[in-house]
VEXDO-497198 format. One record per residue (C-alpha): x, y, z. Coordinates in steps of 0.2 Angstrom, whole numbers. Layout:
BEGIN
{xx X, yy Y, zz Z}
...
This chain:
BEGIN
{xx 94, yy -81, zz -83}
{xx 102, yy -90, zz -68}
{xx 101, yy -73, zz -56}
{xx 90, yy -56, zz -52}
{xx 88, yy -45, zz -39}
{xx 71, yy -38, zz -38}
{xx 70, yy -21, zz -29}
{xx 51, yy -16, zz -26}
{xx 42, yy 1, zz -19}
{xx 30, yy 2, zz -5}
{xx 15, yy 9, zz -9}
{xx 5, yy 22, zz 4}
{xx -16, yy 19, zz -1}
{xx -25, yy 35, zz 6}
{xx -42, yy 28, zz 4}
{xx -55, yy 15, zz -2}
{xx -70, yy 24, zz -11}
{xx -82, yy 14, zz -10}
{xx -90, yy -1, zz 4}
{xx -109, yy 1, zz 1}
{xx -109, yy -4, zz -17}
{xx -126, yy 3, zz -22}
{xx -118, yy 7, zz -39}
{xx -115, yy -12, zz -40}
{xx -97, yy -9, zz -38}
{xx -85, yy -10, zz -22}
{xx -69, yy -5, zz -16}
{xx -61, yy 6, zz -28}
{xx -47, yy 18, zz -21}
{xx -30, yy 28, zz -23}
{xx -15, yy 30, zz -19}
{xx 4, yy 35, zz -21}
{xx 21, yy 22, zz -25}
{xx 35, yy 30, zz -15}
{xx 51, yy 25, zz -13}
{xx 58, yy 20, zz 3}
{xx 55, yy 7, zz 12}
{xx 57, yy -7, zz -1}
{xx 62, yy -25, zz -4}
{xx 76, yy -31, zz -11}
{xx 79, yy -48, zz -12}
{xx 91, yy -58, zz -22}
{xx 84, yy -72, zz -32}
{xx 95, yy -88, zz -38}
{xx 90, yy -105, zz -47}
{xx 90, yy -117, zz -34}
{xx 85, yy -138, zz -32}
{xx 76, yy -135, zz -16}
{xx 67, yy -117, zz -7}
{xx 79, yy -108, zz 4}
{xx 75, yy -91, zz 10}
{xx 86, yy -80, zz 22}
{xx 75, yy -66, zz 27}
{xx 73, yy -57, zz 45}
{xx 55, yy -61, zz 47}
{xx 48, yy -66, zz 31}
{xx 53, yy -84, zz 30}
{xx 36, yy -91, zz 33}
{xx 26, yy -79, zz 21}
{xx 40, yy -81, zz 8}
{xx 37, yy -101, zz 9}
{xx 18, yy -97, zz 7}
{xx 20, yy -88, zz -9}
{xx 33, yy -102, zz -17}
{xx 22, yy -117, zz -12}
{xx 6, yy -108, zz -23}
{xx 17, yy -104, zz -35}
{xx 24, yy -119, zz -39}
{xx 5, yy -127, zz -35}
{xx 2, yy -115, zz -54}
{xx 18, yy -115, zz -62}
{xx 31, yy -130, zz -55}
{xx 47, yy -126, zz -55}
{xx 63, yy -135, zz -46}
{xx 65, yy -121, zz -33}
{xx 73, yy -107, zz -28}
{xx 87, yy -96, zz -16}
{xx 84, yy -79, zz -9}
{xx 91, yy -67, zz 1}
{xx 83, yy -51, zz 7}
{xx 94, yy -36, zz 6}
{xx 82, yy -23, zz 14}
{xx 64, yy -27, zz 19}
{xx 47, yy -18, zz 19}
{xx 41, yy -15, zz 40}
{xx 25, yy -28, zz 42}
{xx 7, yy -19, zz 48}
{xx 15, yy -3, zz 42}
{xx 2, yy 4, zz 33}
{xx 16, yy 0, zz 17}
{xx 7, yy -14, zz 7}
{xx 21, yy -27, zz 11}
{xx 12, yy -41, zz 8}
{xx 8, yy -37, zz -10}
{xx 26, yy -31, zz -11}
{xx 32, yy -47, zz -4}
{xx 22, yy -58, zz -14}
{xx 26, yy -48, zz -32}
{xx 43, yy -46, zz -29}
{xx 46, yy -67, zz -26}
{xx 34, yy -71, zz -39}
{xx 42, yy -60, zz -53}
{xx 59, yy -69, zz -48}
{xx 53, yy -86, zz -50}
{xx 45, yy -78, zz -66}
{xx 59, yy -73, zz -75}
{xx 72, yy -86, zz -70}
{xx 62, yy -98, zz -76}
{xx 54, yy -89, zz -91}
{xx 36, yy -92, zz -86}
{xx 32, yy -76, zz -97}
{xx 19, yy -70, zz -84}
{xx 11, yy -54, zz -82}
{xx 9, yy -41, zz -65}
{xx -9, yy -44, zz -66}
{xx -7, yy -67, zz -68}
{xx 5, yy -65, zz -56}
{xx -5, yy -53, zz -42}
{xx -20, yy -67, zz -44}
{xx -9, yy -81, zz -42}
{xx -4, yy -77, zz -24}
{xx -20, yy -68, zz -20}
{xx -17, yy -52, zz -19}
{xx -30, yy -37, zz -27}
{xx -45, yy -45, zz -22}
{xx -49, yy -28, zz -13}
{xx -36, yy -15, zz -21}
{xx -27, yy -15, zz -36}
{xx -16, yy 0, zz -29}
{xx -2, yy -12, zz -23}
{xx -2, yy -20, zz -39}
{xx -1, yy -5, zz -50}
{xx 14, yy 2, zz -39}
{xx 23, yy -15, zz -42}
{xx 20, yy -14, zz -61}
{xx 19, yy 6, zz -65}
{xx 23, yy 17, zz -49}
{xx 14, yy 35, zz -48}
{xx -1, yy 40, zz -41}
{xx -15, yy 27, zz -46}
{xx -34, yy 25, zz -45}
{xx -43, yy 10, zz -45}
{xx -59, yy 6, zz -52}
{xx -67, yy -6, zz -39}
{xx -75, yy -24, zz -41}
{xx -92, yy -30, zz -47}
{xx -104, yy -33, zz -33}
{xx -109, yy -46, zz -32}
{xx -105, yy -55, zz -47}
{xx -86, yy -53, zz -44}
{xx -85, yy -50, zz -28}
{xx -99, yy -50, zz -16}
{xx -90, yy -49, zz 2}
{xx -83, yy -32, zz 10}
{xx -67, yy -41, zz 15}
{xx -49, yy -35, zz 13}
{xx -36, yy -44, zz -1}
{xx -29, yy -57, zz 10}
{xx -46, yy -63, zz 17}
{xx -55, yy -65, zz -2}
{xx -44, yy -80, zz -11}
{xx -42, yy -77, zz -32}
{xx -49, yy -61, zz -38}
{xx -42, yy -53, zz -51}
{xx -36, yy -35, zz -47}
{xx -49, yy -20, zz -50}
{xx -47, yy -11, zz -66}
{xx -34, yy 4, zz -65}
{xx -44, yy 20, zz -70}
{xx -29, yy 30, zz -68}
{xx -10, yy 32, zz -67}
{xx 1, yy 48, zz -66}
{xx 17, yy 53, zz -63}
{xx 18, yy 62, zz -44}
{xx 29, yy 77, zz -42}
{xx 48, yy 74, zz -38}
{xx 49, yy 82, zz -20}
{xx 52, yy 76, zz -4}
{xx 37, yy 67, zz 8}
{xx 39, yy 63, zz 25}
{xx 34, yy 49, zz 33}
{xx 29, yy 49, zz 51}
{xx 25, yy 32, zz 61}
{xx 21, yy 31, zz 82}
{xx 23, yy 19, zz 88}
{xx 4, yy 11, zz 90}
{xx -7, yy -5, zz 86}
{xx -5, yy -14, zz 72}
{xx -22, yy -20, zz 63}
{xx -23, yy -36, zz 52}
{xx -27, yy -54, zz 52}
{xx -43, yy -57, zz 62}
{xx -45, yy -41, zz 70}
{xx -47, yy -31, zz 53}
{xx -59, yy -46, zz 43}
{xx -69, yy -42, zz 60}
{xx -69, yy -24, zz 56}
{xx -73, yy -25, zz 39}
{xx -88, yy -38, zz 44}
{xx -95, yy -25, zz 57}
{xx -92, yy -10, zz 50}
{xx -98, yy -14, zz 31}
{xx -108, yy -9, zz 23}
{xx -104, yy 10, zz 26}
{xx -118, yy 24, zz 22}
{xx -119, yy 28, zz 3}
{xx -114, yy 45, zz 7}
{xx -96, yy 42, zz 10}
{xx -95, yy 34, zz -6}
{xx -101, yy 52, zz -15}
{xx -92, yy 64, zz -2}
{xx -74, yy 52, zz -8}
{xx -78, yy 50, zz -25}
{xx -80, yy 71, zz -27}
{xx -64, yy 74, zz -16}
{xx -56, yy 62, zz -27}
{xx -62, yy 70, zz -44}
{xx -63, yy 88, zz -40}
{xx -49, yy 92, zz -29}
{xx -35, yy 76, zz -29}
{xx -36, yy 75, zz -47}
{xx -33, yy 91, zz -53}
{xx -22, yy 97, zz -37}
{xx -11, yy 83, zz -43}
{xx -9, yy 90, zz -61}
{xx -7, yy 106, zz -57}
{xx 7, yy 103, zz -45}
{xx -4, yy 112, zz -34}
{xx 3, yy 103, zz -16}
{xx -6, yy 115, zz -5}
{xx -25, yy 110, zz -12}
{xx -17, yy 92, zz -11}
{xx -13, yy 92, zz 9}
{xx -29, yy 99, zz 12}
{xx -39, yy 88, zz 5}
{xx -28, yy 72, zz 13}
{xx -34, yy 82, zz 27}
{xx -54, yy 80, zz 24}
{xx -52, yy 62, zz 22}
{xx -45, yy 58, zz 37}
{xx -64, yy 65, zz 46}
{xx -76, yy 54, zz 41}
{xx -79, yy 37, zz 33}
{xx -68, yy 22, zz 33}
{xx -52, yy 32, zz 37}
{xx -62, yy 36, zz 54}
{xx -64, yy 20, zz 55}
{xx -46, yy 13, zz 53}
{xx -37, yy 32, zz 62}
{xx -50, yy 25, zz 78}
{xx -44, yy 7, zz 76}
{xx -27, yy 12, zz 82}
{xx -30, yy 20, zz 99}
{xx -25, yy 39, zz 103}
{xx -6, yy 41, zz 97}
{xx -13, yy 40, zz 77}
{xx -24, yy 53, zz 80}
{xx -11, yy 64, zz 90}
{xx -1, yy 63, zz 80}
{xx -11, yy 69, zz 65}
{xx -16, yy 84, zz 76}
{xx 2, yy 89, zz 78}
{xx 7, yy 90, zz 59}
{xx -10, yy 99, zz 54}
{xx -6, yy 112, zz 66}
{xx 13, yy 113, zz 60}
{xx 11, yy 120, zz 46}
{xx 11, yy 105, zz 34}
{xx 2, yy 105, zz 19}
{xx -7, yy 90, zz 24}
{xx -5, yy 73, zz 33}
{xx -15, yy 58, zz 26}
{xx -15, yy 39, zz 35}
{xx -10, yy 25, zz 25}
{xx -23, yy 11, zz 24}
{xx -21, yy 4, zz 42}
{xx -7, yy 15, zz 48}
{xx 1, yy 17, zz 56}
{xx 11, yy 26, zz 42}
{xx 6, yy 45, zz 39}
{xx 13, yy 53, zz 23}
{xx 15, yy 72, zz 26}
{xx 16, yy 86, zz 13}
{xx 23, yy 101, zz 18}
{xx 35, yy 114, zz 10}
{xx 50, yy 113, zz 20}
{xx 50, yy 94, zz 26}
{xx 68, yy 95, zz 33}
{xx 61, yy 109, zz 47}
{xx 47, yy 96, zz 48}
{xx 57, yy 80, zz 51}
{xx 67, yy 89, zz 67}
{xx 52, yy 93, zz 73}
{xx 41, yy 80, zz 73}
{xx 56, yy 71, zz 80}
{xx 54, yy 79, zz 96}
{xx 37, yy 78, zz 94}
{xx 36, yy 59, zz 92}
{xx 49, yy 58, zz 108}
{xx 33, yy 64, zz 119}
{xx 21, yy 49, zz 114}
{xx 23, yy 35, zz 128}
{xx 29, yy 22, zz 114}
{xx 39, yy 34, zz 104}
{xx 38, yy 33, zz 85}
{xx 50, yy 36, zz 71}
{xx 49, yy 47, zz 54}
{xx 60, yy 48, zz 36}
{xx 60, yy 57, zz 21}
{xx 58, yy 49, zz 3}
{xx 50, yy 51, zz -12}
{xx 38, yy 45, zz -25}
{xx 42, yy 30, zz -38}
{xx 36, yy 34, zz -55}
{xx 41, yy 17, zz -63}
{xx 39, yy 3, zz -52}
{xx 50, yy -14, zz -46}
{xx 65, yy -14, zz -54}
{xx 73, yy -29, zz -61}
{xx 94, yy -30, zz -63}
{xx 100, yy -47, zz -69}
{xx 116, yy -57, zz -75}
C-alpha cells in the first residue's frame, strides 16, 4: 500500500460524568460521531515528513515525531483535503492525531489497533469518546478511569501524557436525521486556560456525578432507543444548568449562553454544548426553519457566528486506498 486517504468524523461530547471520583473512578462521559466537519487527508510513502495543511502543520509534525519515536518509519506526505475547525468544541485534536497515525499505520503495515494508536499520541487520557468515534462512530459512553491508580489528576487528555483510553460501556447506532450545528462566534478555551480550570474547579460536588449519571441512564439511554427525540432535547437541556457544563457554557462569556436561550425558546427539541464550545448541536423537528432562523439570529451577536446542518456517523474514519 503505497497510498490512502483517511476521512475522519468529528465528534460533539455533551458531557463528562464524573470529576469527584468518590466511586474510585473519574471522567466517564458521552457523546455523538457526526459527520461534517471532518478531516481528509491524503497520505503517501515518503523519505522525508511533508505536510501541506492550512493550520496544522505544527501539530501534524508533533504526531509524526512520536510516532516514529514508537514505530520508526522512513517518512511521510500529506495533504489535507478539508480540515476539522480548532477549539470548536469538534475533538480535532483526537481526530487529527488518529487520522495521521492510522496512515502511517497502514502504509507501513505496523498492524496497530485504534486503541495502541490513541495511546501512542496521547490522546483518551480523559475521554474515550473521540477514540470510539474514530474507530466505531454512533452514540458512545465511556466508562471513566481508575482513580487514582490509573489516573489520579482531573486534567483533560492533552495535559495527562500515556493513558490508555477509558473503557467504552456503550455504542449505538443514532438516528438518520438532520442536526444543526450552531457556533457564535465567542472564546475559545484550551491550553493553559482550560488545565487552570480543571485545577480550580475540580473536584466538583459528588452530586453532579449522580444527577449525570441518572439523566444519562434513565432518560438519554432509553430516549435514544426509542427514537424518542423530543425526551432527547430535553434532557441536553437539563445538562447545560448545573455542573461542569456550567462551568465550560460560563467560560465562554455571554454569546454561548445567548445563544442557547434563543434555540430553547424556538421550538427546538433541545440544544446541548459540545465539550468547550463553542459548537452547539440542536435537535428539533424541522431543522431547515431552524437554520434561517438562527441565521438571523446569529447576525445580531457583536462577533456574528455561523451554523450547518449534518448528520450522525454510525461507522467511523473511513479508509479508501490504491
Amino acid at each position: 500500500m503505497h497510498h490512502v486517504k483517511i476521512t475522519t468524523p468529528s465528534r460533539l461530547h455533551f458531557s463528562l460524568l464524573d470529576l469527584n471520583g468518590a466511586l474510585g473512578r473519574i471522567d466517564g462521559g458521552f457523546g455523538l460521531t457526526i459527520a461534517d466537519p471532518n478531516f481528509q487527508i491524503i497520505a503517501e510513502r515518503s523519505t522525508a515528513i511533508d505536510v501541506s495543511t492550512s493550520i496544522y502543520r505544527e501539530r501534524a509534525i508533533t504526531v509524526l515525531q512520536r510516532l516514529q519515536q514508537t514505530y520508526p518509519f522512513p517518512g511521510i506526505k500529506l495533504t489535507f483535503e478539508s480540515e476539522i475547525p480548532m477549539h470548536s468544541g469538534f475533538g480535532s485534536g483526537t481526530q487529527l492525531a488518529l487520522g495521521i497515525a492510522q496512515a502511517v499505520n497502514l502504509l507501513y503495515e505496523f498492524g496497530l489497533n485504534v486503541q495502541h494508536l490513541a495511546q501512542i499520541v496521547g490522546r483518551g487520557g480523559t475521554s474515550g469518546i473521540g477514540v470510539a468515534a474514530f474507530d466505531t462512530g454512533g452514540f458512545i459512553v465511556d466508562g471513566g478511569h481508575r482513580f487514582p491508580a490509573e489516573k489520579a489528576s482531573f486534567l483533560p487528555s492533552s495535559a495527562v501524557g500515556d493513558i490508555l483510553p477509558p473503557p467504552i460501556l456503550f455504542r449505538y447506532p443514532f438516528p438518520e436525521l438532520p442536526l444543526l450545528i450552531v457556533m457564535p462566534n465567542c472564546l475559545r478555551i484550551y491550553g493553559d486556560k482550560e488545565v487552570e480550570l480543571f485545577r480550580t474547579l475540580c473536584p466538583q460536588p459528588e452530586w453532579v456525578a449522580q444527577k449525570l449519571s441518572h439523566i444519562l441512564l434513565l432518560q438519554i439511554l432509553p430516549a435514544l432507543i426509542e427514537s424518542d427525540m423530543s425526551s432527547f432535547g430535553k434532557a441536553l437541556n437539563n445538562i447545560q444548568t448545573f455542573g461542569w457544563k456550567r462551568v465550560e457554557i460560563d467560560a465562554q462569556g455571554s454569546e454561548l449562553q445567548l445563544t442557547l436561550d434563543f434555540l430553547r425558546d424556538s421550538r427546538a427539541f433541545g440544544a446541548g454544548v459540545s465539550s468547550w464550545g463553542p459548537a452547539i448541536c440542536v435537535i428539533a423537528e424541522d431543522v431547515d426553519r431552524l437554520k434561517q432562523e438562527t441565521e438571523a439570529f446569529l447576525k445580531t451577536l457583536p462577533e456574528g457566528g455561523t451554523c450547518f446542518i449534518t448528520h450522525a456517523n454510525n461507522f467511523g474514519a473511513s479508509v479508501a486506498s490504491d
